[in-house]
N, C-alpha and C positions, 0 to 999 in steps of 0.2 A: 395265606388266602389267595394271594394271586396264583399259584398252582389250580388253583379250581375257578380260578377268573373274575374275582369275587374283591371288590374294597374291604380298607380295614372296618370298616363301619360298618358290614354284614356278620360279625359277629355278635355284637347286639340282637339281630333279629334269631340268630341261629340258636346262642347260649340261652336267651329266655324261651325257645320254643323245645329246646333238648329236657333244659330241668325246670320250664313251669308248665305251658302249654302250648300245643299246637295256634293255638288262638291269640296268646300272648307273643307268640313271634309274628305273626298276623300284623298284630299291633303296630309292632316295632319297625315294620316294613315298610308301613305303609308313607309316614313321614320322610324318608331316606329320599324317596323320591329315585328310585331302580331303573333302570331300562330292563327289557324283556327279557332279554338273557339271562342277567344277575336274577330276577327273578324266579326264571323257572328253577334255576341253579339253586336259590334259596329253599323255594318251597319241594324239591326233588330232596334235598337233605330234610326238612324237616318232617316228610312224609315217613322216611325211614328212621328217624332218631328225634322221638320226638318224646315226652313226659318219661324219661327214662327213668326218678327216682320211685315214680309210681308203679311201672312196670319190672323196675326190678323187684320191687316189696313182692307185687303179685306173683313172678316166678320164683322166687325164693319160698315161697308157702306152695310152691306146686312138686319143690324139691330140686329145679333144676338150678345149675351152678349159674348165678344172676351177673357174677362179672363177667365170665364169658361171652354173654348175651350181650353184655353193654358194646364191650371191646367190639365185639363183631359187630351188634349192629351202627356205631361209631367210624368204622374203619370204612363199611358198605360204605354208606351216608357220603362220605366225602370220596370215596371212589366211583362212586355215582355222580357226585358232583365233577370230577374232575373229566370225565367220560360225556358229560353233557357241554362241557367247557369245551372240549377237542369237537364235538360234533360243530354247536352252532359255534 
């Protein structure tokens, strides 16, 4: 986590917004009590990897291969994070 600039205690908000909801990582955030950085950093991953058990159901009934979608959009997520870490 510190590769992307981020306390151990941003996983909480990240793993419930990846596999429940964007909302419920919301949730989880909000107590932590973040500075603006860690924030945008949180909510920039959850934007791209966000209810993934649901979205992979969805593209797997559309036919497209649903792990590769996670991986990738997984891999984004935190290389997005890490790109925003080197910015601010």
């Amino acid at each position: 986590m510190q590769l992307i600039g981020l306390p151990g205690e941003a996983t909480v908000p990240i793993v419930l917004g990846a596999l429940v909801s964007v909302y419920a990582g919301i949730a989880a955030v909000v107590p932590l009590g973040f500075d603006v950085k860690e924030l945008t950093i949180i909510a920039a991953i959850l934007l791209i990897a966000h209810d993934i058990p649901i979205e992979a159901a969805v593209s797997k009934k559309t036919g497209s291969t649903f792990i590769s979608l996670i991986i990738i959009r997984i891999i984004v997520a935190f290389v997005v994070g890490a790109v925003i870490n080197l910015i601010m």
